[in-house]
C-alpha positions in Angstrom: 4.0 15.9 -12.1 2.9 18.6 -9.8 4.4 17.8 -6.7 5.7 15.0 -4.5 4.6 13.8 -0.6 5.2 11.3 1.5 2.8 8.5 3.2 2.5 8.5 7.3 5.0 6.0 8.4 2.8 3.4 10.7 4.0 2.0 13.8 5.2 -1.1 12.5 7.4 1.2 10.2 6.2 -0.7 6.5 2.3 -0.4 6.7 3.2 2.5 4.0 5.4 0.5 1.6 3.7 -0.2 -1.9 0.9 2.3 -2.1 -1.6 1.7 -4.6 -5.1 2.6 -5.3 -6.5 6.4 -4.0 -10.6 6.1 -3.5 -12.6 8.8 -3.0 -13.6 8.9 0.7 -17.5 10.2 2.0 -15.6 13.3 3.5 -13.4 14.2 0.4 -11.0 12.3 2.0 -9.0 10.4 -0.4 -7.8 6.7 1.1 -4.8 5.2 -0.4 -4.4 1.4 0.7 -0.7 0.2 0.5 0.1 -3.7 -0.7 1.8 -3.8 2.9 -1.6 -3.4 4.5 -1.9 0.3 5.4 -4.7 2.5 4.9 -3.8 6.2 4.6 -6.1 9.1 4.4 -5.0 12.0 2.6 -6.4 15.6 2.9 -5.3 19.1 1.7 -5.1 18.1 -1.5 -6.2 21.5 -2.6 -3.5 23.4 -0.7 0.3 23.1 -1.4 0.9 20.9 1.8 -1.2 18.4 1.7 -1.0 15.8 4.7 -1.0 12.0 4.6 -2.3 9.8 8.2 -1.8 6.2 8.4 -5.2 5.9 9.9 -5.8 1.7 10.0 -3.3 -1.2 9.6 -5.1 -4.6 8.4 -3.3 -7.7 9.8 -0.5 -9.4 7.5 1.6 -7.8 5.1 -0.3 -8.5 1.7 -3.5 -6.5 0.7 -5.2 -5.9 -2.2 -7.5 -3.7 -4.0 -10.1 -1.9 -1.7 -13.9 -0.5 -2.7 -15.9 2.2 -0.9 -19.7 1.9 -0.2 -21.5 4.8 1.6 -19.0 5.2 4.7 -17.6 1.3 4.7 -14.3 0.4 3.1 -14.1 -3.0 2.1 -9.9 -4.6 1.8 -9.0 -8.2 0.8 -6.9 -9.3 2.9 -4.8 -12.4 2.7 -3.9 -13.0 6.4 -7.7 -13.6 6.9 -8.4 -15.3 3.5 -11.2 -12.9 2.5 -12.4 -9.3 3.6 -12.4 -6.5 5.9 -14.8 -3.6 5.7 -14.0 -0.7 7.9 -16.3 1.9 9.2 -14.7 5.0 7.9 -17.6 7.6 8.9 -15.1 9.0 11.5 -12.0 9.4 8.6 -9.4 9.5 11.7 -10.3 6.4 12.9 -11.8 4.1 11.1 -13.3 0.4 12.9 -13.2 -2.9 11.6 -17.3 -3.8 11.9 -17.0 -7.2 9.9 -14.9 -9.4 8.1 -15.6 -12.6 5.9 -12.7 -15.5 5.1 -14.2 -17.3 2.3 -11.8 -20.5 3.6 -8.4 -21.6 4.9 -6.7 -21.1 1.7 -8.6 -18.3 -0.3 -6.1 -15.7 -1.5 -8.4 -12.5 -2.1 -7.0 -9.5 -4.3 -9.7 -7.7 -5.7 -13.0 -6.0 -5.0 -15.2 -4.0 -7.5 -18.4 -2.8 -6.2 -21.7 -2.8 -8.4 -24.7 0.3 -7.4 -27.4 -1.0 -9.8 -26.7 -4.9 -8.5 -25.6 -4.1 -4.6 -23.0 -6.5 -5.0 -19.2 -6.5 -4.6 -17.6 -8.9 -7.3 -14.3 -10.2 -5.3 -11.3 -12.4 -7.1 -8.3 -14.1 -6.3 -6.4 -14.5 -9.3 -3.9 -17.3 -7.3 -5.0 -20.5 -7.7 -7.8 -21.7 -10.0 -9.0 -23.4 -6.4 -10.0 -20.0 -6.0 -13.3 -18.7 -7.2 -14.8 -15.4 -8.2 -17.6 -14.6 -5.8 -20.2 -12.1 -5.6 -21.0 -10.8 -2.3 -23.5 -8.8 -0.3 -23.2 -5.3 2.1 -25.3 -4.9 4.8 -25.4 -0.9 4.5 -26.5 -0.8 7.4 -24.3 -2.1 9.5 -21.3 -3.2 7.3 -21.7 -7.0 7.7 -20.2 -8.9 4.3 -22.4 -12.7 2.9 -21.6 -14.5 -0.2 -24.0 -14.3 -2.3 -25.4 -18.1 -2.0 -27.5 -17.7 -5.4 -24.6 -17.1 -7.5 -23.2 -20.8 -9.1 -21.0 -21.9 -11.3 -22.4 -25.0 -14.2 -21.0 -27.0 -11.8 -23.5 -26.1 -9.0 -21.5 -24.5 -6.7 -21.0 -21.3 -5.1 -19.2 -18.7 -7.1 -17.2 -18.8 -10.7 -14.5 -21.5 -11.4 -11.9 -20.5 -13.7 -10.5 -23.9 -13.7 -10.2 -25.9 -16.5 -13.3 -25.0 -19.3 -14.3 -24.2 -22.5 -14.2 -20.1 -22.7 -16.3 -18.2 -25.2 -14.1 -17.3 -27.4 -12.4 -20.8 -28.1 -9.9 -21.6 -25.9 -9.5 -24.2 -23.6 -7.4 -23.8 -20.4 -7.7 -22.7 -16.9 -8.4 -18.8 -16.2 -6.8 -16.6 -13.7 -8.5 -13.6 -13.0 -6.6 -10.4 -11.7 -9.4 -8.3 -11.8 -13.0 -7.6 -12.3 -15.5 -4.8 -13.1 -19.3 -4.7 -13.6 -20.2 -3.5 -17.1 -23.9 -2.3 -18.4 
């Protein structure tokens, strides 16, 4: 360990609390989302000082794991039951252009993004109610879709992990905690 700093305390005073996962930011930037819904944006990393901003707090106080696309930042958030994607082209103050809530109950944790596919794969991992979905970026203006032609054997939208037959042998329900695109 090289060095230790601190996270921006927010306004509400816990918007820092559980940081978790740095992404690389357009600007060299790096964004650090906290589980208490805080976005921080941390610079200087290449000087001995480097200085943390709490620059966006989503609504709740339970978020999960953010992906970057261009200048948008996309952040499950539970309190709206899906997603959040943040303009972040001006890194001091980011603005919510969209959000998506998948339904009243959806608990959404994770978001990997996919270049090759343009798609962000999104899980829940809370209930097997919950599906795995794929879903589309307008790059051009930030606006998140489900993916309507991605279906389960069962017909609808999005993967079930409920109770099936998996590849390997067993039988059981799944539950996801995250996902990844592999070639």
């Amino acid at each position: 360990m090289l060095k230790t700093s601190y996270l921006d305390v927010g306004e509400n005073h816990y918007s820092h609390v559980s940081p978790e996962e740095p992404r690389l930011g357009p600007d060299g930037s790096i964004y650090v989302q906290s589980l208490s819904c805080g976005l921080e944006r941390i610079t200087g990393l290449d000087k001995d000082q480097p200085q943390a901003q709490m620059v966006y707090t989503f609504p709740g106080s339970w978020c999960g794991v953010p992906a970057i696309v261009g200048h948008y930042l996309i952040q499950s958030v539970l309190a709206v039951h899906g997603f959040i994607v943040l303009d972040i082209a001006n890194a001091t103050r980011p603005v919510e252009v969209s959000r998506l809530s998948l339904s009243n109950t959806y608990a959404s944790h994770w978001t990997g993004w996919d270049p090759k596919m343009q798609r962000l794969v999104v899980t829940s991992g809370k209930s097997t109610d919950d599906r795995l979905y794929l879903l589309k970026l307008d790059q051009n203006n930030g606006a998140l879709s489900v993916d309507e032609t991605f279906r389960d054997t069962d017909g609808k939208v999005g993967f079930s992990f409920a109770e099936r037959q998996w590849p390997h042998g067993w039988k059981g329900s799944g539950s996801p905690h995250g996902a990844v695109f592999s070639r």
